[in-house]
C-alpha positions in Angstrom: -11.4 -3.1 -9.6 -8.4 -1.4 -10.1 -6.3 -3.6 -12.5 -2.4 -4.1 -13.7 -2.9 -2.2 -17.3 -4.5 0.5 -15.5 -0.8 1.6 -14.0 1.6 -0.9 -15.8 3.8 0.7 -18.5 2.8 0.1 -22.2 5.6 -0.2 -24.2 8.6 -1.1 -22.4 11.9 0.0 -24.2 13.3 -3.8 -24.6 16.3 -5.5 -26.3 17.1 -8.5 -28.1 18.8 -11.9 -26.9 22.0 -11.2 -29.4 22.2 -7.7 -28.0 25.4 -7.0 -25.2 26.0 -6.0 -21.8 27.1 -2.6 -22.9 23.5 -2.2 -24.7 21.8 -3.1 -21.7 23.6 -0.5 -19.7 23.4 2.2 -22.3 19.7 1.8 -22.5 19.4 2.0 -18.7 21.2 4.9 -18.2 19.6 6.7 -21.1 16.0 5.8 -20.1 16.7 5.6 -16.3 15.4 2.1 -16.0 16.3 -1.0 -14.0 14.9 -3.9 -16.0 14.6 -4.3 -19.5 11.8 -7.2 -21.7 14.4 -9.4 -23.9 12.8 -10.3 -27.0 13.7 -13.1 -29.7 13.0 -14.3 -33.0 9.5 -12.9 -33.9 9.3 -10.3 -30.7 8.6 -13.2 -28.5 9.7 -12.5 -24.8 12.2 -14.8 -23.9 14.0 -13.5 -20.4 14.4 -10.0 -18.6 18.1 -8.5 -17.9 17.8 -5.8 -14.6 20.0 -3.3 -13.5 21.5 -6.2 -11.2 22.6 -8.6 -13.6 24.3 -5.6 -15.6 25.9 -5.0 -12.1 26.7 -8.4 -11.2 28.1 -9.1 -14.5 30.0 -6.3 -14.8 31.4 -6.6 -11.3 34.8 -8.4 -12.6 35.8 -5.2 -14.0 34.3 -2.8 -11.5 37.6 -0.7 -11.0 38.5 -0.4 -14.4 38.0 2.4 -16.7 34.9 3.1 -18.7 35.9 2.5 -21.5 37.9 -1.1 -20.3 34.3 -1.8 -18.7 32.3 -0.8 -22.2 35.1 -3.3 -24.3 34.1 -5.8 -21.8 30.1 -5.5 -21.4 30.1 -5.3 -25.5 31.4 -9.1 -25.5 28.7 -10.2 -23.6 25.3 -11.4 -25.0 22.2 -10.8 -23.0 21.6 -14.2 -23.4 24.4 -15.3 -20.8 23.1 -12.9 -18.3 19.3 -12.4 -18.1 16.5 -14.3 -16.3 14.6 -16.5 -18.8 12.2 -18.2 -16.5 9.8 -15.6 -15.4 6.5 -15.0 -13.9 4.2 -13.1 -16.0 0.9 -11.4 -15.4 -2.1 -10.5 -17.9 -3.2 -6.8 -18.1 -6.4 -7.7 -16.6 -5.0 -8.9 -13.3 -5.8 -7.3 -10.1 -3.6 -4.7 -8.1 -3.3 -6.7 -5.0 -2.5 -10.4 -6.7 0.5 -8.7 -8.3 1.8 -6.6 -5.4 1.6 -10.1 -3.3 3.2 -12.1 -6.0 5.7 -9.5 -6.5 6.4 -8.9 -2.9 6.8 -13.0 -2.3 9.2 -13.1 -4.8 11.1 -11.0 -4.4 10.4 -9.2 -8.2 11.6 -6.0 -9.4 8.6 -6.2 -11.7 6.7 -8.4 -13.9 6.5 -8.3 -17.9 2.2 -7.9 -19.0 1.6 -10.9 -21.4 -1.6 -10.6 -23.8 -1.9 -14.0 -25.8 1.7 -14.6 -26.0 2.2 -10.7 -26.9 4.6 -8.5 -24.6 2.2 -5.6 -23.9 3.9 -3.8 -20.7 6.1 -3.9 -17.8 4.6 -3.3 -14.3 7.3 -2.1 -11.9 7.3 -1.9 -8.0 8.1 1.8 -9.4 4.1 1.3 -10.3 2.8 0.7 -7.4 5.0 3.4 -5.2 3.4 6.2 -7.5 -0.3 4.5 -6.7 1.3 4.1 -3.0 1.9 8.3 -2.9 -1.5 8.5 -5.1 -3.3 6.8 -2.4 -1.8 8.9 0.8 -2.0 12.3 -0.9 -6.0 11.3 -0.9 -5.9 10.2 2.9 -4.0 13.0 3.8 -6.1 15.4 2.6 -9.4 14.2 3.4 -10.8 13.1 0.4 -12.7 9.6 -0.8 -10.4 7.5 -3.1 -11.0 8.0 -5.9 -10.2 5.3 -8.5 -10.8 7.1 -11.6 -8.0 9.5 -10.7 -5.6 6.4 -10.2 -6.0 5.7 -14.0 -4.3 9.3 -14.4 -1.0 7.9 -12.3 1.9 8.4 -15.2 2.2 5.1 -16.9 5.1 6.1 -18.8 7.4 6.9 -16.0 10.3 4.5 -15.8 10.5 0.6 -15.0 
């Protein structure tokens, strides 16, 4: 069985609860990601903050310059704009279980919890690269093989 650490990303860039708006969105851009882990005291995870909610909160100030928007986004805490109740999923779960739990809620992705431990980020980015994976295979003519699925590039973006 094909399982969530076997595409998920290891290592997730993340950022801390006291950190702003404006490090959010730096981080994004640089890394081209959409959701970011936000860690607390100790490293625990303690809410995610997506492209969205940089969006949304950022959406007062939309038609400003840059550099009014950066002054703004810096005086915000992550805090007062992530998600801090989130589903979770261990490494070990299966493929299908997340994409269905994903899918029927409407996630963006799910942080990969081992014993209280942020260990990865799985991303509907994930399962689009298994998705193209899978139909190169079909197309082609040959049995899947789930070996070469373990080869999909975890470290793409989130």
């Amino acid at each position: 069985m094909i399982t969530v650490e076997d595409i998920m990303t290891r290592h997730p860039k993340t950022l801390s609860e006291s950190d702003s708006l404006a490090d959010a969105r730096r981080l994004m851009t640089e890394y081209e990601i959409r959701h970011v882990p936000v860690l607390g005291d100790g490293g625990k995870l303690v809410g995610l903050v997506t492209l969205r909610d940089v969006l949304a909160a950022s959406s007062s100030v939309m038609d400003e310059s840059e550099d009014q928007r950066s002054v703004h986004d810096a005086h915000i805490p992550l805090s007062d704009v992530m998600t801090n109740t989130l589903d979770l999923v261990a490494p070990g779960a299966g493929l299908r279980d997340t994409a269905m739990l994903m899918r029927n809620h409407r996630h963006g992705c799910l942080p990969v919890m081992d014993n209280e431990q942020l260990v990865g980020i799985i991303t509907d980015t994930d399962f689009v690269e298994v998705s193209i994976h899978l139909l190169e295979q079909l197309e082609s003519g040959d049995e899947i093989d789930e070996a070469a699925l373990d080869s999909v590039d975890d470290d793409d973006g989130f």
